[in-house]
C-alpha positions in Angstrom: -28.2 57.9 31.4 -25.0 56.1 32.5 -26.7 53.2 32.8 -28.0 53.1 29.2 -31.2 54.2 29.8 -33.0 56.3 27.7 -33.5 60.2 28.7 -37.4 60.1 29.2 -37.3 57.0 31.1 -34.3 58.2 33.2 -36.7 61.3 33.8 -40.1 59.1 35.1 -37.4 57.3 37.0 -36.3 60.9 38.9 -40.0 61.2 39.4 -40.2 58.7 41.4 -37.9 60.5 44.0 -40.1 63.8 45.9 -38.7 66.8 45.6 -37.7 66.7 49.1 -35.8 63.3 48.8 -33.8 64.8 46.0 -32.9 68.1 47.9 -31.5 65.7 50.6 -29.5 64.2 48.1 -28.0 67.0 46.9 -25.4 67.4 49.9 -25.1 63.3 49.6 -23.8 63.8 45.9 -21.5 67.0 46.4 -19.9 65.2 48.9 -19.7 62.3 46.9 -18.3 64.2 43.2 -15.7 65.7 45.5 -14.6 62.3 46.8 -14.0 60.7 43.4 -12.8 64.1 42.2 -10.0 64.0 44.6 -9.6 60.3 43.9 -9.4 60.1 40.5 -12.5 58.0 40.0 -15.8 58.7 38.2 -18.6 59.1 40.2 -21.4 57.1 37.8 -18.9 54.7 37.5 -17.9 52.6 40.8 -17.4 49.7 43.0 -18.3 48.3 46.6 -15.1 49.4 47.6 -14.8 52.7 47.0 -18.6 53.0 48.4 -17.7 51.4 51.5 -14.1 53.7 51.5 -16.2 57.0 50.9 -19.0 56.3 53.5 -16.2 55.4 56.1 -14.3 58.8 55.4 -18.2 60.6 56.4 -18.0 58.2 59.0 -14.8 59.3 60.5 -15.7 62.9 60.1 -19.3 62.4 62.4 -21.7 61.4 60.0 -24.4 59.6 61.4 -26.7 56.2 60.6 -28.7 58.4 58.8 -27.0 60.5 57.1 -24.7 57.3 55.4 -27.9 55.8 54.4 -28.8 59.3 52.6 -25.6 59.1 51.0 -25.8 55.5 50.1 -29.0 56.2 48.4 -27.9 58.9 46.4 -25.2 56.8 44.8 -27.3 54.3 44.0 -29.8 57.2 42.3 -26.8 58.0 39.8 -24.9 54.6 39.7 -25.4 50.8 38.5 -24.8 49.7 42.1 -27.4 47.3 43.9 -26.9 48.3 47.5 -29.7 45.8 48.4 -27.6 42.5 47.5 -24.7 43.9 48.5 -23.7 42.1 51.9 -20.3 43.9 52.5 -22.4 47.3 52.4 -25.2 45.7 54.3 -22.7 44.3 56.8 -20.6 47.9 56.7 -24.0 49.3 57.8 -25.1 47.2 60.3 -21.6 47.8 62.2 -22.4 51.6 61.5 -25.4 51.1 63.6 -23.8 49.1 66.6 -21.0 51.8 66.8 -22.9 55.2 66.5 -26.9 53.7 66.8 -29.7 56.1 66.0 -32.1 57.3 68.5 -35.8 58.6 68.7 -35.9 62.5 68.4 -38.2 62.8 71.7 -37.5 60.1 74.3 -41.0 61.5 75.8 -43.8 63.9 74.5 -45.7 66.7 76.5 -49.2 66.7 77.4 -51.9 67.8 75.0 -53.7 68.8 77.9 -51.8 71.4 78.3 -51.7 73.0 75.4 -55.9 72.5 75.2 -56.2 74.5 78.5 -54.5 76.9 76.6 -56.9 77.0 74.1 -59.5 76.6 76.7 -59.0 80.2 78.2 -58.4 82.4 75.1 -60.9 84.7 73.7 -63.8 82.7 71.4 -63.0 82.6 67.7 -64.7 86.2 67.0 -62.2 87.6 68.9 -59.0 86.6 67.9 -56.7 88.1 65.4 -55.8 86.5 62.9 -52.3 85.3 63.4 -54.0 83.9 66.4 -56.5 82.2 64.5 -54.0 80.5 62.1 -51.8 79.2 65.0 -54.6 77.7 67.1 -56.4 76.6 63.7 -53.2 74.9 62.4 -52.4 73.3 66.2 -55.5 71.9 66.3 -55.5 70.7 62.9 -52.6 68.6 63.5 -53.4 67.7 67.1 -57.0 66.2 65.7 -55.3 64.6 63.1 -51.6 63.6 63.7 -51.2 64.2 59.8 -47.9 65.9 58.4 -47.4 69.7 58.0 -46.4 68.8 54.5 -50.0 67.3 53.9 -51.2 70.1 55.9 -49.7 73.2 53.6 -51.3 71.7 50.6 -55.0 71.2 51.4 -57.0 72.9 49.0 -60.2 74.8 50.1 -61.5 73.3 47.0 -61.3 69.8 48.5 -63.1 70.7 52.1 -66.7 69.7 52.1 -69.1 71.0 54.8 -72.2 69.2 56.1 -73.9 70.1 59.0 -72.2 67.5 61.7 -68.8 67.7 60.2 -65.8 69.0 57.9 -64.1 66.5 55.1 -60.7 67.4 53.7 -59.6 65.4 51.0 -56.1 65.1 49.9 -55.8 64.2 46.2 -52.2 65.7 45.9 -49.1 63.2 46.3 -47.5 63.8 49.7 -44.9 62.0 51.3 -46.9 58.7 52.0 -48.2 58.7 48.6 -47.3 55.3 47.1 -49.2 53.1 44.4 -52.4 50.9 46.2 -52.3 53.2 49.1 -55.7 55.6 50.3 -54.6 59.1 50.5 -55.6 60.8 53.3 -59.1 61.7 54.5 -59.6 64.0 57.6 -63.0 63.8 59.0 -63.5 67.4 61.6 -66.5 66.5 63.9 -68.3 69.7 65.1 -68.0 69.9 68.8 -71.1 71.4 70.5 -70.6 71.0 73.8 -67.1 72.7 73.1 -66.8 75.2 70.6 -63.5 76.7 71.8 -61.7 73.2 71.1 -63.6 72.6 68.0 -61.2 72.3 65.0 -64.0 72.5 63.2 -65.7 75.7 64.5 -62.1 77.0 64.1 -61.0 76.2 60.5 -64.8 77.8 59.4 -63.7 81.0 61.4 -60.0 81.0 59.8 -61.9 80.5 55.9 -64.2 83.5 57.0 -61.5 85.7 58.0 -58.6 84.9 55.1 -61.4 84.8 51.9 -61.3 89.0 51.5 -57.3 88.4 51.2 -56.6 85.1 49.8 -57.7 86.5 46.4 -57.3 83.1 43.7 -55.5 81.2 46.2 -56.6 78.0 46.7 -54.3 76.6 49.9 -55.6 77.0 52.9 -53.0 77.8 55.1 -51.9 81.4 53.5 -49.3 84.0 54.8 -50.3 86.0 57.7 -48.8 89.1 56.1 -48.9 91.0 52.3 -49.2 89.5 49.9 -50.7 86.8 51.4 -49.5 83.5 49.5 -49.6 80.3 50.2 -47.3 78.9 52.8 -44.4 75.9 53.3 -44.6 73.4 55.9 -42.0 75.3 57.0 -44.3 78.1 57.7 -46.4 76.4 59.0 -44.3 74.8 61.7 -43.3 78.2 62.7 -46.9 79.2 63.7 -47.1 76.0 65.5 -44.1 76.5 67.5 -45.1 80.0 68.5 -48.3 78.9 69.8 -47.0 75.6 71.7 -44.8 78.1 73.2 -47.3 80.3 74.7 -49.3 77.8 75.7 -46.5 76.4 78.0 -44.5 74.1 75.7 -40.5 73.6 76.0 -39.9 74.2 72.5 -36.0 74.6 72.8 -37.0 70.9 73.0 -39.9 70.3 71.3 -40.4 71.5 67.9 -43.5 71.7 65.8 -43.2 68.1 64.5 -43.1 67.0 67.7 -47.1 67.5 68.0 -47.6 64.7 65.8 -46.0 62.2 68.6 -48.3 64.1 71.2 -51.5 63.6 69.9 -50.7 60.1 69.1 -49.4 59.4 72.0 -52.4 60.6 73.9 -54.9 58.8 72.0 -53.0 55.3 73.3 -52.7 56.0 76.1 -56.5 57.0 76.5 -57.1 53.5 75.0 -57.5 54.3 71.3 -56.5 50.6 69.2 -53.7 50.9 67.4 -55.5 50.5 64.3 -57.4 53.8 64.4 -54.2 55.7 65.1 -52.5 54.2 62.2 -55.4 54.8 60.0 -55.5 58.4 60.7 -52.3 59.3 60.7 -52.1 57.8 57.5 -49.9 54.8 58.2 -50.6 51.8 56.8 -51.8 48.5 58.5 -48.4 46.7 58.7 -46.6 50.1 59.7 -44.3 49.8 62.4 -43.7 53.5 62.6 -46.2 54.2 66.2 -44.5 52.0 68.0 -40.9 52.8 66.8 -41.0 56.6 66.3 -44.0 58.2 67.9 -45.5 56.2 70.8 -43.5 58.3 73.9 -44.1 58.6 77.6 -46.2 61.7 78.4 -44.4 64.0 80.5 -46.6 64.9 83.3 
């Protein structure tokens, strides 16, 4: 609105921001309103100065590349500053980077195959519990995939379609790589029948079996293990992924549950899938740099 815009447009405008992205931004701007509070200057109101003298005081106090490019952001949200033709910011954040540089998360991945030989010696699908079921179910899910655990905790057993050689999920909803011109995601789940203990398939019918005398109206797939059984976060989910990359022999004080994402991947390069395929599954787009930068990691052997 400080920037004379109308309230319903400034409200599409905020839409255009996830939910996620603007719970980031929440510790960007409190830092920020205390800043100019203590200042004396008005926070909708500023200058490339006082940007670059704010983002140097979260400099000083540890912040990293990151974080100062969350913060930078968030101004910009609630200001009439255009960061992206600003060349003292741009230059303020490239010497950021040379002084405290970002780094990948995993410098190398663990082997799938260990966590399949897991899988490979529990009890068949009839015989697992159902907490056990939802952990190997979800792993597998992701591990076949290499698609989010956001886009995982809202499929909707209305969108999974069954045929006789596979399982289609569609994913109508916007997720994090939703963006205008861009497919959203499509996981194709091959049965396996010359291996029904690794078939994700097999699996996600036995977890739909199991969870449809307690899920009630509830369309998500992924619900709570425990009464009353609603649906569950990403966050959740990651949990249950943890746990079960933990049994099956996984450092996860290192490794968390994203980190199966980069494994799969990972594996399927360096078993000679193209690069294309990977991106297209994973739901990056053609020109995406993001394998190569973020997830393509030395196995640990």
């Amino acid at each position: 609105l400080n920037k004379g815009l109308t309230e319903a447009a400034a409200e599409l405008m905020v839409n255009s921001v996830s939910s996620s992205t603007l719970k980031q931004y929440e510790c960007s701007l409190k830092q920020w309103y205390s800043f100019t509070k203590e200042k004396g200057h008005d926070m909708f109101n500023t200058n490339t100065s006082i940007i670059i003298e704010f983002l140097t005081k979260r400099f000083q106090e540890g912040a990293k590349y990151g974080t100062l490019n969350s913060d930078k952001s968030a101004i910009a949200l609630i200001t009439a500053q255009q960061f992206s033709s600003d060349k003292l910011i741009s230059r303020f954040m490239r010497g950021v980077f040379k002084k405290r540089p970002t780094k990948p998360k995993y410098e190398t991945t663990w082997n799938v195959d260990k966590v399949l030989d897991f899988i490979q010696e529990l009890p068949n699908n009839d015989s697992l519990q159902l907490k056990e079921l939802a952990g190997k179910t979800a792993t597998l899910l992701v591990l076949t995939t290499a698609h989010r655990l956001q886009t995982m905790a809202v499929i909707d057993i209305d969108n999974i379609i069954f045929t006789e050689s596979q399982i289609e999920i569609r994913i109508p909803s916007l997720i994090k790589t939703s963006k205008p011109g861009n497919f959203q995601p499509n996981m194709v789940l091959p049965f396996l029948k010359d291996n029904e203990r690794l078939c994700v398939a097999k699996s996600l019918l036995k977890y739909l079996e199991i969870t449809k005398p307690i899920r009630g109206d509830r369309k998500n797939l992924f619900i709570s293990n425990v009464k009353p059984h609603k649906p569950i976060t990403a966050q959740t989910l990651s949990h249950w992924i943890k746990a079960f990359l933990k049994k099956a022999g996984v450092d996860t004080d290192i490794f968390s549950a994203y980190s199966t994402k980069h494994a799969a991947v990972s594996k399927a390069f360096s078993k000679g899938v193209d690069i294309d395929t990977i991106r297209r599954t994973a739901g990056w787009s053609k020109k995406s740099n993001t394998f190569n930068k973020f997830y393509n990691r030395p196995i640990n052997t």
